[in-house]
C-alpha angles and dihedrals in degrees: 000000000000133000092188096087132036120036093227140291135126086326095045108186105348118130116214118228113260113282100022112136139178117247111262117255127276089235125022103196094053104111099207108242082215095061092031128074121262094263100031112110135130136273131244083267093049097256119144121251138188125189086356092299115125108242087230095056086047086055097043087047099045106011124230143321103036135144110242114199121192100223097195088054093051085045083056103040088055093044089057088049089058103039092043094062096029129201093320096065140052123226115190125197112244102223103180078079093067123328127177122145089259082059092050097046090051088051093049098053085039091063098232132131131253128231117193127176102189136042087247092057091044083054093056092050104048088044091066105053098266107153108245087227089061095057130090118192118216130179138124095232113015115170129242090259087056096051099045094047090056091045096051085039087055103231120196096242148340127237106221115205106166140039093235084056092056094058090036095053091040093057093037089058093044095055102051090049101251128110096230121223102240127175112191116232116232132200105210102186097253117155102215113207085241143111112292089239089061114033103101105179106061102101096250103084154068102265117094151337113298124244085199104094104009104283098131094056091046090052084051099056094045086054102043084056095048119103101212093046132081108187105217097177149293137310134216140165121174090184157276139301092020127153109172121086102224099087103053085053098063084039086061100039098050084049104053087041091064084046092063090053092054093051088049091042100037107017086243126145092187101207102219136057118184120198101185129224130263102133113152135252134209105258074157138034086236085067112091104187119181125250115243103252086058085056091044093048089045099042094044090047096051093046099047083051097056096046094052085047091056100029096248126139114254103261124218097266117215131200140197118209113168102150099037090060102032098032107070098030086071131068122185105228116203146165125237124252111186135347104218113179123201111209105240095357115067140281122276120227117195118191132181090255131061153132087351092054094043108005091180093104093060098037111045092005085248120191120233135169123235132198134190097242110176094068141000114261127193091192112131123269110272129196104245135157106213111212137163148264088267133128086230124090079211086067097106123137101185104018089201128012136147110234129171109291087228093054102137143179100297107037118120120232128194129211113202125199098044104118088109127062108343098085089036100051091036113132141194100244113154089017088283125169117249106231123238127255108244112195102196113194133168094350097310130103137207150171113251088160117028130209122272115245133209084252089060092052091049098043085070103052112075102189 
């Protein structure tokens, strides 16, 4: 068992031997409704479309690559969150997945939370209109810029996540004359079936306080003596892209266990448990993610029964999706460069994005799907890897996929499965151009985010 490959999934961590590959699809023109937004489909003539939108019309009108979001599909996403925990649960929205002010202002009329971990992304938020109330802040060292501009804004709550923060954020509020919501974030030892990189509740690394030892009892009861804090409950995130239960049932039960201390050493019932986000979406038609009633129902269940079991009152639960609203609501459209086989090997498909545009293969190994988009084609399926613009032989955005043997310069590909993280976490490298953010609804189609221009890039450099 390896943690170097996959980022997680039915398989979890395995690595398949060299060579191993899946069988092609039966049909490769048929765009997977499990790995597609809702809207998207193809024309008489086997264009994609989105929101009824051919694919070629988005890339004459905005260029390539660009990031297209079906807006309809994220409204919905975010509607089944919050129908799915009721009135007796909080979900934020984990921004550090995908923000722009479009996105907060979605997420206000929807009614959800919101969840930052950076002044830029509390910036974000508060330009557009998100009630302060509605935010919590995360972050495992956030400055003292950071901290005073969430206390005079009045977050909702603060997400602890040091000893030294507790007292940072304690002083901060005092002295600004406000008594500051805090939750403490907890690591409970759970060994999530993820990627290393982003498994965040095993005790060796940054993330959290501890329970081993002692050290989250002893950050309770620091907080619960501290004037400018009001410590509203406990914290806690196994990681990211899951999509087995198990985990999140240790997590609870460790959690409300510490609850229950707190009750027998303070007196104290606190009144919220967050059990974070991190469910797992489909990037391939192997991936099987749960819909969010089925969460709500497990996590509910699992918490209720640990409270009974311990003789606490059931507290509100939070959650915090991101990529399983954002993530499958997006597609990376892209043209292709040059088509390079390798007798024996593959065929190497080279777009105009990259590393620089999703870097998730390169940085967790990270599966996708990919479709030819701009026509039908009845060639038959060919072994490719398709791969980016990049001075890097790590530059690979599907490691392995069967596209149509006749796929040439021109053609247009599109990569699902790409509304978290790959926006967020796009660089410059290579001087690239970070690619705009389309939202395409009802037929029509606009920029939220725009492309970056050589201007941009010099702007910056002041010589």
């Amino acid at each position: 068992m390896s943690r170097s490959a996959h980022p997680a999934g039915p398989r979890y961590a395995d690595v398949l031997s060299e060579g191993h590959y899946a069988a092609p699809p039966a049909d490769l023109n048929r765009l997977d409704p499990k790995v597609w937004s809702r809207t998207v489909g193809r024309d008489a003539d086997g264009v994609a479309t989105v929101a009824g939108i051919p694919v070629t019309h988005l890339a004459e009108q905005f260029g390539t690559p660009a990031y297209i979001l079906d807006v309809d599909d994220f409204r919905a996403r975010c509607r089944a969150w919050a129908e799915a925990f009721g009135k007796d649960a909080d979900v934020f929205y984990a921004g550090k997945a995908f923000l722009s002010r479009a996105v907060v202002r979605w997420l206000t009329e929807e009614g959800l939370n919101l969840d930052v971990c950076s002044g830029g992304e509390l910036s974000t938020a508060l330009s557009a209109g998100m009630p302060a109330e509605r935010i919590a802040f995360h972050g495992n060292n956030k400055s003292t810029d950071e901290i005073r501009r969430a206390v005079e804004a009045g977050v909702g709550r603060i997400v602890l996540d040091s000893f030294q923060e507790i007292a940072r954020v304690a002083h901060l509020a005092q002295s600004l004359g406000k008594r500051q919501r805090v939750q403490i974030r907890v690591t409970v030892g759970v060994e999530a079936h993820t990627h290393e990189f982003i498994a965040t509740a095993h005790e060796d690394q940054k993330f959290g306080i501890a329970l081993a030892g002692g050290q989250a009892a002893e950050a309770v009861r620091r907080a619960l003596n501290l004037d400018g804090l009001e410590l509203i409950g406990i914290h806690s995130h196994i990681g990211s892209q899951i999509f087995d239960m198990a985990g999140f049932e240790v997590s609870a039960r460790r959690v409300v266990q510490l609850l229950a201390e707190i009750r027998d050493e303070h007196g104290v019932e606190l009144p919220e448990i967050d059990l974070g986000g991190g469910l797992g979406i489909a990037y391939t038609s192997d991936d099987d993610p749960r819909e969010p009633h089925h969460i709500a129902k497990a996590l509910t269940e699992i918490v209720t029964r640990e409270c009974e079991a311990a003789g606490l009152r059931t507290p509100r639960i939070s959650v915090e999706p991101g990529r399983a609203i954002v993530g499958p609501t997006a597609f990376t459209l892209y043209e292709v460069g040059t088509v390079k086989p390798l007798e024996g090997l593959r065929t190497y498909v080279s777009v105009d994005g990259g590393m620089s545009d999703n870097i998730r293969t390169a940085l967790y190994d990270a599966e996708y799907s990919v479709a030819l988009v701009s026509r039908r084609s009845d060639a038959e399926p060919m072994l490719t890897r398709v791969v980016g613009k990049h001075c890097e032989s790590g530059d690979i955005i599907v490691r392995d996929a069967f596209l149509p043997a006749d796929v040439a310069p021109g053609d247009l590909l599109a990569v699902p499965a790409t509304g978290a993280y790959c926006r967020s976490m796009a660089s410059n490298y290579n001087h690239a151009l970070r690619p705009p953010v389309v939202a395409v609804q009802g037929g029509a189609a606009r920029v939220v985010v725009r492309r970056e221009t050589e201007e941009d890039l010099l702007r910056l450099d002041v010589g």
